[in-house]
MIFI-728015 format. One record per residue: residue number from 0; residue in one letter; y, z negated, x of N, C-alpha, C in turn. Coordinates in pm, whole numbers, plus 50000, padded with zeros to 5 digits. Layout:
! MIFI-728015
<rec NUM,A,<Y,Z,X>,<Y,Z,X>,<Y,Z,X>>
...
//
This chain:
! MIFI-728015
<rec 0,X,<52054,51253,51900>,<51974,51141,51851>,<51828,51186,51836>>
<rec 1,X,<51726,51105,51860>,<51625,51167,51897>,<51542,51094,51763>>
<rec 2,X,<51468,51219,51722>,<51390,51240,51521>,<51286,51158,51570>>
<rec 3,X,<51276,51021,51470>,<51154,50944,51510>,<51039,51008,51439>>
<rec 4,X,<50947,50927,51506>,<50803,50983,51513>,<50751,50931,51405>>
<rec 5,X,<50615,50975,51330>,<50567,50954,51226>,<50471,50833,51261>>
<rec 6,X,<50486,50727,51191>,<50374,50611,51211>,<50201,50631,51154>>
<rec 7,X,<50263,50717,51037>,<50133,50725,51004>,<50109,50888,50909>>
<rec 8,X,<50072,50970,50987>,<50008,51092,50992>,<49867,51155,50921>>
<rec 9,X,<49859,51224,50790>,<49757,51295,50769>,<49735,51403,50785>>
<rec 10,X,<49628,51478,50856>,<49664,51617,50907>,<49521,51691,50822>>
<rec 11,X,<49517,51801,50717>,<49403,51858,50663>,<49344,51764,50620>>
<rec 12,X,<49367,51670,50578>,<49252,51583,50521>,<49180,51610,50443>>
<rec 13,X,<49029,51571,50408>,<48966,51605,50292>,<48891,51488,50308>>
<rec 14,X,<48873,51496,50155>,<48744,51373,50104>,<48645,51435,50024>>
<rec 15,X,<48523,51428,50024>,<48461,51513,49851>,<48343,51356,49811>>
<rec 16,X,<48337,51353,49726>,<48229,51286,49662>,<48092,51382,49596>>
<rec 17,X,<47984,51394,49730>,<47907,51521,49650>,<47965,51648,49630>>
<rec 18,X,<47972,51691,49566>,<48002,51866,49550>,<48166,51809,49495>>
<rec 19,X,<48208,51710,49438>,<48352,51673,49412>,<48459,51699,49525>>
<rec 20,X,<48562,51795,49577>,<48624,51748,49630>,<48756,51702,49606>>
<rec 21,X,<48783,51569,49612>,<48904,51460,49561>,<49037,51495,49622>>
<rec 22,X,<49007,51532,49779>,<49139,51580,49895>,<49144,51670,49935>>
<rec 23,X,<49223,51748,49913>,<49191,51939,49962>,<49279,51959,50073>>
<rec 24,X,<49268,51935,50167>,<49337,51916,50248>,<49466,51889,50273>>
<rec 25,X,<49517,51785,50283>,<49669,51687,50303>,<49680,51690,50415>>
<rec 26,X,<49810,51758,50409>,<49924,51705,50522>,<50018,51613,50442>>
<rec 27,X,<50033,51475,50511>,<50091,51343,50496>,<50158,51322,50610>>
<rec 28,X,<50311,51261,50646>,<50371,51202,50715>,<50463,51081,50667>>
<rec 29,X,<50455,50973,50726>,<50541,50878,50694>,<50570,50777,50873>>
<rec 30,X,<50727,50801,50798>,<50811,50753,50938>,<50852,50638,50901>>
<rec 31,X,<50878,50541,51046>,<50883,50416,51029>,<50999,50353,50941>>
<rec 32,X,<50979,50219,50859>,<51074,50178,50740>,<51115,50261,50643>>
<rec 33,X,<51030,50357,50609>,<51021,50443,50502>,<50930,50400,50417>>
<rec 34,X,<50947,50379,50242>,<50893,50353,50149>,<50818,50466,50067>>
<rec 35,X,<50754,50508,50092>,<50716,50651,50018>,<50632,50631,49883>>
<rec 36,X,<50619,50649,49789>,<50539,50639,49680>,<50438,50786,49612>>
<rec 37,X,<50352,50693,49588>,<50247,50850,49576>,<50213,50867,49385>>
<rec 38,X,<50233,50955,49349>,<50265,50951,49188>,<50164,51067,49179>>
<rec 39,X,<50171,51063,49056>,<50035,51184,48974>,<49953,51144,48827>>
<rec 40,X,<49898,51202,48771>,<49802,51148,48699>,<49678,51103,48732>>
<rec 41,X,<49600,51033,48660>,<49490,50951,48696>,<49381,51082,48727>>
<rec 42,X,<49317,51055,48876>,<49210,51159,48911>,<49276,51197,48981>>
<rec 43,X,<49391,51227,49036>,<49457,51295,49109>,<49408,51260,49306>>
<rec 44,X,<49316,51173,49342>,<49337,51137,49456>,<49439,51052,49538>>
<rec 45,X,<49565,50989,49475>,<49617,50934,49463>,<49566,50833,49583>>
<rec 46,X,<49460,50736,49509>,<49409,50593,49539>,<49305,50644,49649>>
<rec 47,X,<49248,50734,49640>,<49166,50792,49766>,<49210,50814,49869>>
<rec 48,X,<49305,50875,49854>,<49407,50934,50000>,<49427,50793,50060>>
<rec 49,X,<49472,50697,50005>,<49556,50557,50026>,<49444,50468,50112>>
<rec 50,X,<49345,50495,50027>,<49194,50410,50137>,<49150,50478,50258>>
<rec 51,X,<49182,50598,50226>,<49127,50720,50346>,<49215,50649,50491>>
<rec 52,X,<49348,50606,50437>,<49437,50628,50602>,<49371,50443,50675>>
<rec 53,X,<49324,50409,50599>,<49277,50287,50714>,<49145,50308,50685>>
<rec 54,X,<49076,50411,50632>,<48928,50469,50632>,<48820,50334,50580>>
<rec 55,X,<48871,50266,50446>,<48795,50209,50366>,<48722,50337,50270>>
<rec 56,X,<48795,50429,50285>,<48704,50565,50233>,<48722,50647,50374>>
<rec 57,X,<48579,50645,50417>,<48560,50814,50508>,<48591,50949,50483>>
<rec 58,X,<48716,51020,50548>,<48714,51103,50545>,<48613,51210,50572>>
<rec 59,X,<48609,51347,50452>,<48489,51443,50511>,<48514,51485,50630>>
<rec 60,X,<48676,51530,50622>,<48756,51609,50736>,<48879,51611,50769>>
<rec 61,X,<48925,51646,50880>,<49087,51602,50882>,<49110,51523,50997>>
<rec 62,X,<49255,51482,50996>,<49265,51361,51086>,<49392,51271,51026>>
<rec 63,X,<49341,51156,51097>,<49417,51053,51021>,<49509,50991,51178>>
<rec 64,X,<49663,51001,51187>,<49668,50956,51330>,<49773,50848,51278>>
<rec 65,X,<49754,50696,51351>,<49807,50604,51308>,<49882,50561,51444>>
<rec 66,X,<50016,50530,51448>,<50093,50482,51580>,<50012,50565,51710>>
<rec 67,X,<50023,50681,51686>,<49974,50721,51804>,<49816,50743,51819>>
<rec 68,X,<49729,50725,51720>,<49567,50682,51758>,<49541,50762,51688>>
<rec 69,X,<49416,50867,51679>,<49354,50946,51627>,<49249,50791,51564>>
<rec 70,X,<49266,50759,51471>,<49174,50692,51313>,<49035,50763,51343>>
<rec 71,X,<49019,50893,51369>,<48893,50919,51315>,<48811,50958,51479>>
<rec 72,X,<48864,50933,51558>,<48817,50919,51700>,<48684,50834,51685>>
<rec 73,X,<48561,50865,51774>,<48436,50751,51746>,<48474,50635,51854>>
<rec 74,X,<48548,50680,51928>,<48644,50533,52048>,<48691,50438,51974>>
<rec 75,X,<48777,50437,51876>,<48835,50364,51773>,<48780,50251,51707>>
<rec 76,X,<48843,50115,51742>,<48763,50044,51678>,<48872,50029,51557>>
<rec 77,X,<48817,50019,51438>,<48895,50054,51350>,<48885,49976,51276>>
<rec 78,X,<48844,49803,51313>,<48852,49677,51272>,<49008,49608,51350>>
<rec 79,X,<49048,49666,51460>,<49168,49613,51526>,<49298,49751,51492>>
<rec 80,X,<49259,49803,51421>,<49355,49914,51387>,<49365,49852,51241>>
<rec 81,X,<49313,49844,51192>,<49318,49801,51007>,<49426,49651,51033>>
<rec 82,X,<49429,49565,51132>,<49509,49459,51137>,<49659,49490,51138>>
<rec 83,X,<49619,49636,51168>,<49796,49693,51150>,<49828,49749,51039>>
<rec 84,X,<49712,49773,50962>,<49766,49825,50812>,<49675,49766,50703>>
<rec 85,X,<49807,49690,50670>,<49772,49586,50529>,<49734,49623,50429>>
<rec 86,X,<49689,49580,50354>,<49653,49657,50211>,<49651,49557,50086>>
<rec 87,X,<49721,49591,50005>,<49711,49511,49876>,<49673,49563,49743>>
<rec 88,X,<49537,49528,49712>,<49463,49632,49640>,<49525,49558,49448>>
<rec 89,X,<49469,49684,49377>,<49479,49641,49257>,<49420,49470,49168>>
<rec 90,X,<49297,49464,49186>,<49243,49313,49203>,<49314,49234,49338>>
<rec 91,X,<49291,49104,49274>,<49361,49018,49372>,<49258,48990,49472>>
<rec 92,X,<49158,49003,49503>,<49045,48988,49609>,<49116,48838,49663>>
<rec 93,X,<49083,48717,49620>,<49149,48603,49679>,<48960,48542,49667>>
<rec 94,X,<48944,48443,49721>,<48886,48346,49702>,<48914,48227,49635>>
<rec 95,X,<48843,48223,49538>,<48844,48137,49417>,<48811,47991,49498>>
<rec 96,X,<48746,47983,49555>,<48698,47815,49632>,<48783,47772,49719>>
<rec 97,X,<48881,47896,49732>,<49002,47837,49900>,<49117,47810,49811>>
<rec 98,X,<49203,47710,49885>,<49342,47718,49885>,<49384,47828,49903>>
<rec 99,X,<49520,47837,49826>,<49619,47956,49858>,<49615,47924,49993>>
<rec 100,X,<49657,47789,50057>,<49642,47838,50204>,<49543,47909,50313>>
<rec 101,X,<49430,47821,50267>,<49307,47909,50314>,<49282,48055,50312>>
<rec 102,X,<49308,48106,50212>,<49313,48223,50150>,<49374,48285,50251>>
<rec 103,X,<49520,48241,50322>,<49605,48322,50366>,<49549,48281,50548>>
<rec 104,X,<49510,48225,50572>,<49468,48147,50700>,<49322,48194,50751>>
<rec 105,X,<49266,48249,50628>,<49124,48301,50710>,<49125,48404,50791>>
<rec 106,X,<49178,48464,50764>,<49219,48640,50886>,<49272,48558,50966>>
<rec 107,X,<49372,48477,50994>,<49497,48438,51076>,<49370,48365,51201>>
<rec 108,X,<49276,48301,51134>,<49198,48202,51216>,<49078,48298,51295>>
<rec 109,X,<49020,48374,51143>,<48859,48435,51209>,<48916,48574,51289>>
<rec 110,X,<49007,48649,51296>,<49035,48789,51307>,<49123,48791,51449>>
<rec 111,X,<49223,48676,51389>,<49373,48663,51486>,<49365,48545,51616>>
<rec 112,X,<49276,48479,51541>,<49236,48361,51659>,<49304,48253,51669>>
<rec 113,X,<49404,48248,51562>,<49525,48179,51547>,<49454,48020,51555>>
<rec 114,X,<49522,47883,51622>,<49418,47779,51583>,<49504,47707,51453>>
<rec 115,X,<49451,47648,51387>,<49490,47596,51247>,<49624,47571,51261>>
<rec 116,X,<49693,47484,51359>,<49822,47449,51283>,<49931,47551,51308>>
<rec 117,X,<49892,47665,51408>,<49952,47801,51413>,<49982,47889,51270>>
<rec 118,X,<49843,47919,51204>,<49798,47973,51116>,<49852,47839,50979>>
<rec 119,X,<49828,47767,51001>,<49888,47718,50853>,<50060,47745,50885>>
<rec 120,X,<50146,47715,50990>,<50322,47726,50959>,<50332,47884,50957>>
<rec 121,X,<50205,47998,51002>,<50237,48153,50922>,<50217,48133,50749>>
<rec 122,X,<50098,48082,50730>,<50124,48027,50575>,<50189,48018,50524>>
<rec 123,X,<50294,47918,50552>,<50414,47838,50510>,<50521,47917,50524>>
<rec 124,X,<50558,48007,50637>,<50638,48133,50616>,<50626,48218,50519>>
<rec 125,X,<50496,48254,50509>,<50450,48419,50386>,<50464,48386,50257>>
<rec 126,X,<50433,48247,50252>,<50433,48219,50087>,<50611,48123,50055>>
<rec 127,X,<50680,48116,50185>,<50823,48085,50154>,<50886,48243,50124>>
<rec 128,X,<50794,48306,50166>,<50913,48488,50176>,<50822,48565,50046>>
<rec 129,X,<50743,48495,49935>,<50674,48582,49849>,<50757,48454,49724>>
<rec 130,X,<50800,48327,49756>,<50818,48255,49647>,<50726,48148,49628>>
<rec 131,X,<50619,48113,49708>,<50563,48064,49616>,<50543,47902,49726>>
<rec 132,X,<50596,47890,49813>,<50596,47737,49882>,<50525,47646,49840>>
<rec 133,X,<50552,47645,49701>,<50543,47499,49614>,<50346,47500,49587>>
<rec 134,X,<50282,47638,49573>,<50164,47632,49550>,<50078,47629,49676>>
<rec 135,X,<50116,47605,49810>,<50051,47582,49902>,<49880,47504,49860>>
<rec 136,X,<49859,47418,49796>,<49729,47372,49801>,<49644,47388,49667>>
<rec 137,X,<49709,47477,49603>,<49610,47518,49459>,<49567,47599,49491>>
<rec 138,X,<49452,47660,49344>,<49356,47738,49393>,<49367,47865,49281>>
<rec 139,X,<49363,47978,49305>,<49335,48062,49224>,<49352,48082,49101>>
<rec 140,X,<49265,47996,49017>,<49244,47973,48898>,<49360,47910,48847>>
<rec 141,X,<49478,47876,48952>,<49550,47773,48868>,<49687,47861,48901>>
<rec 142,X,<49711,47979,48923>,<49802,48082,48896>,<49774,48164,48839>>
<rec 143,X,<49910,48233,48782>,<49917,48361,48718>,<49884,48455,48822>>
<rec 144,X,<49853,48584,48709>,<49814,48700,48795>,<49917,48752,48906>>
<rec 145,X,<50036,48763,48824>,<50136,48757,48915>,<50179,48664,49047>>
<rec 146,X,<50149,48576,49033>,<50109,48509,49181>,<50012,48513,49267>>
<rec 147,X,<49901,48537,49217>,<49814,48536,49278>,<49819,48719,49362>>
<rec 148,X,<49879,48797,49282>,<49900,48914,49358>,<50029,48881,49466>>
<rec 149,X,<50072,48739,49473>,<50159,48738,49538>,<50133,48662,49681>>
<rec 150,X,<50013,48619,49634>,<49942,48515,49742>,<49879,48674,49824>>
<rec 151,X,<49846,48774,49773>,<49721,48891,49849>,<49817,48929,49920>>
<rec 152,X,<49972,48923,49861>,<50104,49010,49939>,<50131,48938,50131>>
<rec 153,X,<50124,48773,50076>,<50130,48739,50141>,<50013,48696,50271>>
<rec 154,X,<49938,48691,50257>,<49742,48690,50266>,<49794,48854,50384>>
<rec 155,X,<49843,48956,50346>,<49844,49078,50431>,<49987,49088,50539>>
<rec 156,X,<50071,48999,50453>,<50195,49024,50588>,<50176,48945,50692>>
<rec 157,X,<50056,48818,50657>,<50062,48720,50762>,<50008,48772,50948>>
<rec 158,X,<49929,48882,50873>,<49893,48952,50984>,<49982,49044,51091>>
<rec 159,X,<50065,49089,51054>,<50217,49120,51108>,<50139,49308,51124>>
<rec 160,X,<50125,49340,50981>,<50093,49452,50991>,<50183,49524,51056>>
<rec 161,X,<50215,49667,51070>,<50298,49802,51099>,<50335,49865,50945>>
<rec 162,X,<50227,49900,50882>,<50198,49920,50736>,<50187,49852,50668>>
<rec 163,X,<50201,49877,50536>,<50142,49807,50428>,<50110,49925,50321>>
<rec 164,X,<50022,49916,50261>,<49956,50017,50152>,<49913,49929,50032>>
<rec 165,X,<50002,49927,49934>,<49969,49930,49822>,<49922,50026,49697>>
<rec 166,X,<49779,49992,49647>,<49719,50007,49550>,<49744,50017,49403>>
<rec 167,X,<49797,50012,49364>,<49846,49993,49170>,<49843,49845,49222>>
<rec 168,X,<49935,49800,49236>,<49968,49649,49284>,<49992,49542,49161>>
<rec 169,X,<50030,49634,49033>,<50078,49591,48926>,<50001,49623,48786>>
<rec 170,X,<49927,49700,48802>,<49835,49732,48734>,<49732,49632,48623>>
<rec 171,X,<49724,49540,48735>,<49599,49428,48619>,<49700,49320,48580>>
<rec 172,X,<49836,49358,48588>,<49887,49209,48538>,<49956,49243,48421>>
<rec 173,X,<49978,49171,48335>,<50050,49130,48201>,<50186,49160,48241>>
<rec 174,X,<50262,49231,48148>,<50424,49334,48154>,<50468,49220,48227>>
<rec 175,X,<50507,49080,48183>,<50614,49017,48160>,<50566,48948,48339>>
<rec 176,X,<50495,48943,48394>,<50439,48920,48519>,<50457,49056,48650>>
<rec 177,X,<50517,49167,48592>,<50527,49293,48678>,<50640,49230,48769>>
<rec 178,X,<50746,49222,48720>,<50865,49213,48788>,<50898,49098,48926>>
<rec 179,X,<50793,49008,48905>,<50788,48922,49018>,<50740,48965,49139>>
<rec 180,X,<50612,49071,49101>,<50568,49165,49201>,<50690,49263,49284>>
<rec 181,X,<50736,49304,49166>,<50784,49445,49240>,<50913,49381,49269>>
<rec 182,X,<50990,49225,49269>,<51074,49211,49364>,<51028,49172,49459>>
<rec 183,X,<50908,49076,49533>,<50872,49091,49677>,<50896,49212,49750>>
<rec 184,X,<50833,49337,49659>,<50791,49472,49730>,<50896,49505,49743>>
<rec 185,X,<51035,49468,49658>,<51179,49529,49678>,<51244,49441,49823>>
<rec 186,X,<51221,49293,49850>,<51204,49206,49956>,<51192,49294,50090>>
<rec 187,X,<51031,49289,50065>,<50966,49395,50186>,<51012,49509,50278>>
<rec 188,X,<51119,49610,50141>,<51117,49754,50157>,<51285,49695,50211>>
<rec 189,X,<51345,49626,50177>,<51476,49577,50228>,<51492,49484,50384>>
<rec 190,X,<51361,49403,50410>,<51297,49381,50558>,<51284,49506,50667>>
<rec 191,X,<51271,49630,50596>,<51231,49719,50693>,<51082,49742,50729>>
<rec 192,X,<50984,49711,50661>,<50916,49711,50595>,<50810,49871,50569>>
<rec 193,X,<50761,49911,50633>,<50701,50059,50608>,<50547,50091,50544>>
<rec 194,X,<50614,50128,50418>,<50530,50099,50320>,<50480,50228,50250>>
<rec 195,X,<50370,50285,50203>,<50316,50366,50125>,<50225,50264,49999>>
<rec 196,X,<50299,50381,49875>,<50253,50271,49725>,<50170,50368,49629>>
<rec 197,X,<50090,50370,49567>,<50038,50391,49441>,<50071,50307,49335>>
<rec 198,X,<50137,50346,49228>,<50216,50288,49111>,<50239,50393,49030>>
<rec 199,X,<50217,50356,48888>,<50285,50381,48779>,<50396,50338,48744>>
<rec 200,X,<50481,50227,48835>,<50645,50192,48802>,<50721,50321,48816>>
<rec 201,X,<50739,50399,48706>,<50801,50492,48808>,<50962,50431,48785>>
<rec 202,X,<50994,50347,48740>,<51200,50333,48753>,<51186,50254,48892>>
<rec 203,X,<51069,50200,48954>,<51099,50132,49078>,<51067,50201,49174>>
<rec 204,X,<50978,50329,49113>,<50971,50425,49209>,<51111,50467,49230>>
<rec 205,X,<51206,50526,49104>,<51297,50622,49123>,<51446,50527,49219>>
<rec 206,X,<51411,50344,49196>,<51543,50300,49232>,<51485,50276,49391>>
<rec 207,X,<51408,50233,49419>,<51374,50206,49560>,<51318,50276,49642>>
<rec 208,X,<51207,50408,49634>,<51177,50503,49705>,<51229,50552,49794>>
<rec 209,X,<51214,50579,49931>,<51268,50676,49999>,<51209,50845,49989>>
<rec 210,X,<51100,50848,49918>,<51043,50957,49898>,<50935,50919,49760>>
<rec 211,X,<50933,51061,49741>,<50850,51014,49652>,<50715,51210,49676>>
<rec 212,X,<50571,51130,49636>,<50481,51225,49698>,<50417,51265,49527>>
<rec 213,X,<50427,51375,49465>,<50379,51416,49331>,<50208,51464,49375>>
<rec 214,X,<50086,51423,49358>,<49986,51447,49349>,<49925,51504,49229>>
<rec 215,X,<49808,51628,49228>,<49748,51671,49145>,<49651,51712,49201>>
<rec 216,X,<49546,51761,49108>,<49403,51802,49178>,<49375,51787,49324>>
<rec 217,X,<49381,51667,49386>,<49343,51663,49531>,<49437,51723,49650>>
<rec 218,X,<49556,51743,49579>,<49655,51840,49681>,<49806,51720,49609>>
<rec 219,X,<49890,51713,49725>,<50028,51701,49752>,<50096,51836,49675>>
<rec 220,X,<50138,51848,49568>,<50247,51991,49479>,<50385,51947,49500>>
<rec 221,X,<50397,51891,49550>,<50569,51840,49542>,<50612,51707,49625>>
<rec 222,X,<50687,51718,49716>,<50783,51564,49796>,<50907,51585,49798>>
<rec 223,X,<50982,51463,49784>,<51080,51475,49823>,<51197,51340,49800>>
<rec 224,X,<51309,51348,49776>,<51355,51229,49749>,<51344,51201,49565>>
<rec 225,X,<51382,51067,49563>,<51343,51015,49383>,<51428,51142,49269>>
<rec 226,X,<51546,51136,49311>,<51641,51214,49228>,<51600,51321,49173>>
<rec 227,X,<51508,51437,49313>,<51497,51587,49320>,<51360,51576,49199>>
<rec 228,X,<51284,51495,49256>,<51150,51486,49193>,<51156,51430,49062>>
<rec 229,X,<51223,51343,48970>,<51248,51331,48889>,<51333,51353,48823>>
<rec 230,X,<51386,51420,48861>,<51539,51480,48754>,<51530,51632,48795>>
<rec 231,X,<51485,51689,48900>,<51503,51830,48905>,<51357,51869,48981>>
<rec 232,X,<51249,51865,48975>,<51124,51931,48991>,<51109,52046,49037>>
<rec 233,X,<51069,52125,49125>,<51051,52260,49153>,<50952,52315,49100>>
<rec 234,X,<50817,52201,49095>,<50670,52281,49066>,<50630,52233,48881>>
<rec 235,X,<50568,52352,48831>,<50525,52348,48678>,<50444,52229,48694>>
<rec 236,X,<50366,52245,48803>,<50314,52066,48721>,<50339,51940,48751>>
<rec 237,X,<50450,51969,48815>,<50531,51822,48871>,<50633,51800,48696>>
<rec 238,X,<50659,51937,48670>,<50784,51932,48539>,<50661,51881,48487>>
<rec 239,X,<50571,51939,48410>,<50507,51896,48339>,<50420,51785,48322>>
<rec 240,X,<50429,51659,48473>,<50418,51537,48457>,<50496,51436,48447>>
<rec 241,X,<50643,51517,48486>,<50790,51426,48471>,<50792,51397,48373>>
<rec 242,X,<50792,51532,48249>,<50813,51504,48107>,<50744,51480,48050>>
<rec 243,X,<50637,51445,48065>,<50570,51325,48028>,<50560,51202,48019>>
<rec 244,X,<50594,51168,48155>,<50642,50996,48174>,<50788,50979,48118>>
<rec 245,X,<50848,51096,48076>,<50987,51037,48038>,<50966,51015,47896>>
<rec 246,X,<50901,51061,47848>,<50867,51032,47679>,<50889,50916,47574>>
//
């Protein structure tokens, strides 16, 4: 049986901000319909690494190879490569003046070329597979946070990414609003779905993960599956961030 190939590849990566450096060189692999989650404490590079692989942050150095494409090639147009990897950031980045549909229809129309009544029945799919059908013509202001992170979910699958990269997806919303999120993302990861996450869930890290990536000072200290990494740790400061979150 022949070992599939990695979709999305970090090889030495580095980032520095000024004399800061955030990425000390990463090696990253993630293979297709694999859910991997990236954990650590805050500062850790975490959220940097995550912008680096569709290069909303420039890497200093390294390479980033996505389905085959060297990312950091100057050939690369890396406006038709980003259509393959979605991103759902911590803010809901929606437009307040559009419809949820609009919202989800402007890439589909300005990017994809889609003509309107194409792009509105992808609409009508993304927001039937996130829950939310019924809010097709409201606006922003008139959902919860939790929906509205559900409208950005859907706003990124409409594009028929390869990836998806989530940000602290759950982060700006109110407890009792988490769980609506992280069952789409449980949706997603059960679609087949190949996904890299930044989150503090860690029980949805530990029940749904196919891997899980322990970050510290700008370096990867520990991968592996949920179990090893949270119940049996190899590295002192992976123990010593487990038992912490278990507190």
């Amino acid at each position: 049986m022949d070992t599939p190939q990695p979709i999305l590849e970090a090889q030495d990566l580095r980032k520095s901000f000024g004399t800061l450096e955030v990425l000390q060189g990463i090696n990253f692999s993630l293979l297709p319909q694999e859910m991997v989650f990236l954990i650590g404490p805050s500062g850790s590079g975490k959220s940097t690494l995550l912008r680096c692989f569709n290069r909303l942050e420039e890497p200093t150095g390294g390479k980033i190879i996505f389905d085959g494409v060297d990312l950091m090639s100057p050939d690369v147009n890396i406006n038709t490569m980003r259509q393959q990897i979605g991103m759902v950031f911590q803010q809901f980045n929606l437009y307040p003046h559009l419809s949820v549909t609009k919202n989800i229809t402007l890439a589909l129309r300005k990017v994809s070329k889609k003509d309107s009544s194409e792009a509105d029945e992808i609409a009508r799919e993304m927001l039937k597979r996130v829950g939310l059908e019924e809010k097709a013509n409201a606006h922003p202001d008139e959902l919860s946070g939790g929906q509205q992170q559900r409208v950005a979910i859907a706003r990124a699958m409409a594009l028929e990414p390869k990836v998806m990269l989530f940000d602290e997806p759950t982060s700006a919303l109110d407890p009792e609003l988490v769980g609506s999120v992280l069952q789409v993302m449980q949706k997603l990861r059960d679609s087949g779905m190949t996904m890299v996450v930044v989150s503090h869930e860690m029980r949805f890290a530990r029940d749904a993960a196919d891997r899980v990536a322990f970050m510290s000072e700008g370096q990867i200290v520990e991968e592996g599956e949920p179990g090893a990494i949270f119940e049996n740790p190899q590295q002192k400061r992976t123990q010593d961030f487990v038992s912490e979150i278990s507190r």
